[in-house]
C-alpha positions, 0 to 999 in steps of 0.5 A: 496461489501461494507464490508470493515472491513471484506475485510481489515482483510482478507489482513492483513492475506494475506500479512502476508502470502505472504509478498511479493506480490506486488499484495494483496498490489494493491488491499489492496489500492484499498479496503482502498480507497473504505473504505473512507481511500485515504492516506493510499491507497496511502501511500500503493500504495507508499510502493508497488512501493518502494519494487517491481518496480525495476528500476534504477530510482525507486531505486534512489527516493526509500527514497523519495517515502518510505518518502512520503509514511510516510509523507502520512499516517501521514496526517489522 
């Protein structure tokens, strides 16, 4: 609803609670877009794919997806 400083705090929290779920990560992405923030949202979605989808081919790609992901969040 608008209070995105407040909303990315609480994800923050969260996923250092729960470092390990792929879904507080999908919708941190999602708050971080709204924010006006699309490279980190997508730098974020990049890391979550890396981490939890584990495909063979993911795991192939996984050091071009985590770099990219960088790359990304280089852009600001």
């Amino acid at each position: 609803m608008g209070e995105y400083e407040k909303s990315s705090a609480i994800f923050s929290k969260a996923r250092a609670v729960f470092p390990g779920s792929p879904e507080l990560g999908v919708f941190e992405a999602i708050t971080l877009h709204a924010a006006g923030q699309p490279n980190e949202s997508i730098a974020l979605l990049l890391e979550v794919v890396a981490e939890s989808v584990a495909t063979p081919d993911i795991e192939l790609y996984k050091p071009a997806i985590s770099g990219n992901a960088d790359y990304i969040r280089s852009l600001k």
